[in-house]
C-alpha positions, 0 to 999 in steps of 0.5 A, a space after each residue: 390477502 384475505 386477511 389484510 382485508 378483512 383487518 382494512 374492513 374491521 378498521 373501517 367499521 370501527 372507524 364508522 362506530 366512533 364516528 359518529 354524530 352527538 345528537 339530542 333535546 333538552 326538555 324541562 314540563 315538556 317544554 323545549 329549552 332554548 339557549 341550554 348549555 351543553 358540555 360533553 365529556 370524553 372518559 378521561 373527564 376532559 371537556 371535548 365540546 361545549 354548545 348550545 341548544 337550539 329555539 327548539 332545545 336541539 343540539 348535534 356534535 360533529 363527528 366524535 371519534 373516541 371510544 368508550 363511555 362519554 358524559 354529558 352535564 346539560 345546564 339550564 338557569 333556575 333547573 337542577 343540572 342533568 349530568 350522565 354517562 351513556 356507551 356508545 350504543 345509547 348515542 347511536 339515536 338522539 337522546 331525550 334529556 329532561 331537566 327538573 326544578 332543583 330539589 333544594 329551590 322546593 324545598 326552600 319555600 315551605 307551602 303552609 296554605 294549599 287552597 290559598 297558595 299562599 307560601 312562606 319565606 324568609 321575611 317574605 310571603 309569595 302567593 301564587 294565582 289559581 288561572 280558573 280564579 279568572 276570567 280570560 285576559 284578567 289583568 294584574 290591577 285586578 288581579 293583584 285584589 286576590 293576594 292576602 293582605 293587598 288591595 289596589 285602586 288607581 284612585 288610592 293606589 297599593 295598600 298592603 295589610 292594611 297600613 303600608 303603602 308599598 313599592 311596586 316592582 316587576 321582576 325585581 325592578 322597582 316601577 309604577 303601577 301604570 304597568 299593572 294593567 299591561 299584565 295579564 294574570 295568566 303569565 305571572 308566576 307568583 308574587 313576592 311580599 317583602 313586609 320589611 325590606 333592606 335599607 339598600 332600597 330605600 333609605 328614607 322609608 321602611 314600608 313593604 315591597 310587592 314584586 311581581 315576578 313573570 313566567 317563564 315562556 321559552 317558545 316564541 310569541 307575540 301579543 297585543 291590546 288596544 284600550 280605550 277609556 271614556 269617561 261618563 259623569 266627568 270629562 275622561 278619555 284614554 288610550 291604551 295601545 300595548 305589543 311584545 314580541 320573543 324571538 330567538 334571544 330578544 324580547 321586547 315589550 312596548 307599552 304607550 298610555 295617553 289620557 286626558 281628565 278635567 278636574 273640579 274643585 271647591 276650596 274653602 281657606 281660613 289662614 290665622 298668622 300671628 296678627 294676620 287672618 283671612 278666608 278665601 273661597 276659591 273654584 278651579 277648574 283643570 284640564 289634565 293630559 297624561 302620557 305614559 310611555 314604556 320600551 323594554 328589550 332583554 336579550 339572554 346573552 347565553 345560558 348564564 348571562 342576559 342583558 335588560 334595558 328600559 325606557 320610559 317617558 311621563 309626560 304632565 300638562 295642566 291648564 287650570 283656571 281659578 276664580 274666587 275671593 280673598 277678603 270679598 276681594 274678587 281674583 283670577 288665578 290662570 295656571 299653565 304648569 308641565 313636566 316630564 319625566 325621562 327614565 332609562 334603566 339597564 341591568 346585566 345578569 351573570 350566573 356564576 356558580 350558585 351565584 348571582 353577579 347584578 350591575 344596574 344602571 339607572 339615569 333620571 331627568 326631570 324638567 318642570 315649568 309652572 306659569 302663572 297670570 294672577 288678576 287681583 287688585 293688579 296683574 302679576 305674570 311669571 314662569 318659573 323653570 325647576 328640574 332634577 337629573 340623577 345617575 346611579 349605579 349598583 353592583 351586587 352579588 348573591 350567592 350561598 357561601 360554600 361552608 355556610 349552606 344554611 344561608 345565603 349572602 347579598 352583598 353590594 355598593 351603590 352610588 348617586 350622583 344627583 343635581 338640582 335645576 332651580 330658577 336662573 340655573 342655579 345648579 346644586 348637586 348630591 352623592 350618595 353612597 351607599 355600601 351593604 351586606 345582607 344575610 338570610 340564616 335558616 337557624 333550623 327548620 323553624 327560625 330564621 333571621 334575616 339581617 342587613 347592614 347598610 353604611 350611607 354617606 350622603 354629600 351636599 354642594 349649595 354653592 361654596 358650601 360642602 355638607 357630609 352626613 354619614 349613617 348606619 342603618 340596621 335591620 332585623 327580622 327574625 321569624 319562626 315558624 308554628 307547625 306548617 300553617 302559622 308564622 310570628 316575626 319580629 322586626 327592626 329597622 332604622 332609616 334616615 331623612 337626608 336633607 339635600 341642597 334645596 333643604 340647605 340653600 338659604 336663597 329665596 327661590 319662588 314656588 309659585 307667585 304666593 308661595 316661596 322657600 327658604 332653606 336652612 343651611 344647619 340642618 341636621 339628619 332626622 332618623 327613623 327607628 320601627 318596632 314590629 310584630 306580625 302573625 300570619 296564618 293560613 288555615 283552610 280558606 282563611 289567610 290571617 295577618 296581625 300588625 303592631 307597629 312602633 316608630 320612632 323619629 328623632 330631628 325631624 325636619 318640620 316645615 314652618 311658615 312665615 307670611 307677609 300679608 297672604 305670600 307664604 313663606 316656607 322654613 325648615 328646621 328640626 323641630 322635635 320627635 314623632 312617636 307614633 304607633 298602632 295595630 292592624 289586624 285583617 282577615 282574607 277569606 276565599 269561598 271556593 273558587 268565585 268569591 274572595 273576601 277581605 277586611 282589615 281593621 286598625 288604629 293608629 297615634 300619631 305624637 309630635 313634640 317639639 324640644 321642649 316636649 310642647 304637643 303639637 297640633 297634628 297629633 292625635 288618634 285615628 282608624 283605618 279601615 278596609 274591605 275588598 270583595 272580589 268574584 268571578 260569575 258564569 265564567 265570563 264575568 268578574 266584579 272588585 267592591 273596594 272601600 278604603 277609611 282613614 279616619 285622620 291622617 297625620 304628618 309633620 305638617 297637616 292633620 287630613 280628615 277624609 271621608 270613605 273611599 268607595 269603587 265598583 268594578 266589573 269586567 266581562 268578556 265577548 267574541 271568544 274573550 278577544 273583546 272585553 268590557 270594564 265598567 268602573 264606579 269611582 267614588 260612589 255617590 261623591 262620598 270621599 269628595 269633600 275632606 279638611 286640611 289642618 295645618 299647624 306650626 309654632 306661628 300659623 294656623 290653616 284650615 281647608 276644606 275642600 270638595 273634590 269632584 272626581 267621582 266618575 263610570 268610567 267604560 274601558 272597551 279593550 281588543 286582545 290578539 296574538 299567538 302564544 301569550 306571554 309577558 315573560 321579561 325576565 324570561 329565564 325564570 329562576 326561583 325568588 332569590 334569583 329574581 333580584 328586586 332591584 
């Protein structure tokens, strides 16, 4: 009997000892991971449960009731998998489990510039912030003048190394530099510079990426901003409201910006046209009101997959009166004109393995109506309605082949349906499609070879008539690396003009009550072919970069013009080739943590030759020139100087001389750094007001010269508030490659 007890207590007690509950959190820098994948493995290795953690990175078992040691694997996206055996006495108490950044995600990205943040990569450099560089609530516009290399204005817009005019893109999405001011500088975690990207996101243009990619914030947050903006020289105002919020598996940002300008202009035309000459000498005054609208939800599906959708609104409205003389012919040109743009953006996200399952969306309309009441010797009215809708679609995957660990593959389709809206409804439609295989090959430590190959099928419908252009588009980049400090690179690209319905259509469609365009249905694609060489390199303070550049255009599709009498009209052909080449060099240094300093010098030549190899007019030699002076004072304030020359500025059509461009820019804060002042000096003492236009074709002349007043202190007063900051979007932050540019 005693015996028989104590067996029942003995089985009982066992009982209770592999019973028991699987308890514990997941941390990553000490910072609770939410939504972490956590398996658990019974001693045969079979699954016996897989869950997830909690917003505050906790997960708990019910009761487990096997014996013996048990595994657990804890999987989190961008960290190295935690995967260990514990006995049954470790899991008594809840465990602690820390997950780490993947030793090879480190050891990818080879630092060579520690005071400058500066990082190489292949076909990329990624700069990281320094927060103690800033001033609190610093947002990205301003920001982003710190980067090696960068420089923005509202006024010019982005410039990278000098020369490039880049695209802008915010966790691997492409997007307008509206939104950089909507990002403070304390929640970016580093930013991507791909100097020569793929064909796959461009197939018109080779110039070079930004891609800002957000840090990753798991607790929840909220946070907002209220700005407004007068103008004091001219009429200016604007606001700015802006509000995101994480909770649980969402995340949601919401960004509005209205704002309203007048304009002045002074026009002086001389048109010389076979047997045809005039002078007109013009006044427009113009009232401009702009909205900016922007919602983005993301929602983490689990711990592999996520789902993110964006909304966006522009809105354009211009009412301007023009009042001047054509041949001591006195006029009145009154010009209503609107258009809206409506953006909707969708992407799915799918971890599997090592690699990376993208499927974007991507839906465009655009609606534009122009009116017009011209008082001369008589009265003319009209309105003319034009617009444009496109869908596209995309699917990639990027993963590292499992017998090629030294390189990584990106491959993928696209397609592009677009239509045309022009005057009495006539519709005409294009389909792109555009299929890719992209490689980044680390030979050995020191090069490395990024290569893309892009197949593009472009199909035009002008009526009853059908046009199909096929084309190859390669490109190369091939860098190796010096010591740790220095980097050369070489790099080829090809791309492609495609003329699309409205190049093609050979109906008369009026552009405005002086100006109309006719088509040419036997268009040929024009090809565009770049050479360049690079240097960067990062020693001590300084970050050095040199450019030497070639292109080379074949077919280029020239716009000629007719008149009859001062109505213009607008004609394409493929004219001829354009060579054009240059150098850049530009020198960034930084002199402890307040002051940043940045030039670049370059030239440029510009060539264009018809068939017969006759010169054109715009060709010719021109200089550019940068400086960007950056620092932050008594850690309250901080100050951007900008100056910007482009000596000539040549395209197929015009040859643009400019003046410099010039701003002031200063930014303080106030009561515990919620309230913050800006102060912005644009175009310094109306310097880049007055330019020359030159246009020139087989059987026309023109010459503009225009004074643009827009020389303006705009006072910015902005209020921030919230709880735990973050502006994390793609939440779930990986590494570069994970960040995929859309």
């Amino acid at each position: 009997m005693k015996f028989a007890l104590f067996f029942i207590i003995f089985i009982i007690c066992s009982r209770i000892g592999y019973s028991q509950k699987i308890s514990g959190s997941v941390f990553h820098q000490d910072v609770p991971l939410p939504y972490a994948s956590v398996t658990i493995f019974d001693e045969k290795d079979s699954v016996y449960i897989t869950l997830l953690t909690d917003e505050q990175g906790w997960f708990q078992t019910t009761n487990y009731k096997n014996a013996g040691k048990i595994t657990i694997a804890v999987t989190y996206i961008g960290l190295k998998q935690s995967k260990k055996s514990y006995t049954t006495a470790e899991l008594s108490k809840p465990l602690l489990i820390k997950l780490e950044r993947s030793k090879q995600d480190i050891e990818e990205i080879q630092v060579i510039g520690e005071l400058n943040k500066v990082m190489l990569d292949v076909n990329k450099r990624v700069y990281k912030f320094n927060q103690s560089d800033f001033i609190k609530n610093t947002t990205a516009d301003i920001a982003i003048n710190k980067v090696p290399g960068v420089v923005f204005s509202e006024e010019i817009g982005l410039k990278l190394d000098g020369y490039q005019t880049p695209q802008l893109y915010i966790n691997g999405i492409a997007s307008s530099t509206h939104n950089l001011k909507n990002i403070e500088v304390d929640d970016i975690e580093q930013v991507d510079i791909v100097n020569h990207p793929s064909a796959r996101f461009n197939v018109e243009r080779s110039s070079g990426i930004i891609n800002i990619i957000t840090k990753h914030k798991a607790t929840p947050f909220y946070k907002g901003r209220l700005q407004v903006t007068k103008g004091t020289l001219l009429e200016r105002t604007g606001v700015n409201p802006s509000f995101s919020f994480k909770k649980g598996k969402w995340l949601v940002k919401m960004v509005w910006d209205k704002s309203r300008n007048v304009q002045k202009t002074n026009t002086d035309m001389y048109r010389s046209a076979e047997s045809l000459s005039y002078y007109q000498f013009n006044f427009r005054k113009s009232t401009v009101v702009q909205d900016n609208g922007n919602i983005e939800i993301r929602r983490d599906i689990d711990t592999t997959s996520s789902i993110f959708l964006r909304s966006a609104f522009f809105g354009y409205k211009l009412n301007g009166n023009t009042t001047g003389k054509i041949n001591n012919i006195e006029f009145l040109n009154a010009s209503r004109d609107k258009y809206w743009i409506y953006t909707i953006d969708g992407v799915y996200d799918k971890k599997i393995r090592e690699g990376l399952l993208s499927i974007k969306g991507n839906y465009n309309l655009y609606r534009k109506e122009d009116s017009f009441l011209i008082e001369k010797e008589e009265k003319f009215e009209n309105t003319i309605n034009s617009g444009l809708s496109d869908i596209a679609l995309e699917t990639s995957f990027n993963h590292k082949p499992d017998l090629l660990n030294w390189a990584s593959h990106d491959f993928g389709a696209k397609y592009v349906n677009r239509t045309f809206l022009q005057v009495e409804n006539i519709k005409y439609k294009q389909h792109n499609i555009g299929i890719y295989s992209d490689w980044r090959i680390k030979v050995n430590p020191k090069i490395e070879i990024s290569n893309s190959m892009y197949f593009d099928i472009s199909k035009n419908n002008v009526g009853d008539y059908t046009n199909t252009y096929s084309t190859f588009l390669p490109s190369i980049t091939i860098d190796w690396k010096k010591k740790n400090t220095a980097k050369f690179s070489t790099s080829f690209a090809r791309r492609v003009n495609r003329p699309n319905p409205m190049d093609l259509n050979e109906t008369i469609i009026m552009l405005d009550p002086t100006t109309f365009q006719k088509g040419n249905i036997n268009l040929k694609q024009a090809s565009l072919s770049t050479l360049t060489f690079s240097y960067v390199n990062a020693y001590r303070n300084n970050f050095f970069t040199a450019n030497i550049f070639y292109g080379a255009n074949r077919n280029v599709i020239f716009q000629d013009v007719e008149t009859i009498q001062d109505t213009l009209i607008l004609s394409k052909s493929n004219l001829g080739n354009v060579n054009r080449f240059g150098g850049v060099i530009g020198h960034d240094l930084s002199l402890g943590k307040s002051i940043n300093i940045y030039t670049s010098a370059g030239v440029n030549y510009n060539q264009l030759k018809k068939s017969d190899n006759e010169q054109l007019f715009n060709s010719g030699y021109g200089f550019i020139c940068t400086g960007n002076i950056s620092t932050k004072l008594f850690n309250r304030i901080t100050t951007v100087a900008l100056f910007d020359y482009n000596s000539r500025r040549y395209d197929l059509y015009a040859t643009t001389k400019e003046r410099p461009f010039t701003s002031l820019l200063l930014s303080v804060n106030f009561i515990k750094d919620k309230v913050n002042l800006r102060l912005a000096y644009v175009d310094v003492f109306k310097i880049n007001a007055r330019r020359e236009i030159y246009l020139s074709s087989p059987s026309f002349e023109q010459t503009t010269y225009q004074n643009r007043n827009f020389s303006n202190i705009n006072i910015a007063i902005s209020y921030s508030f919230g709880k735990k900051f973050s502006d994390a979007v793609r939440n779930k932050k990986i590494k570069s490659d994970d960040i995929q540019l859309r």
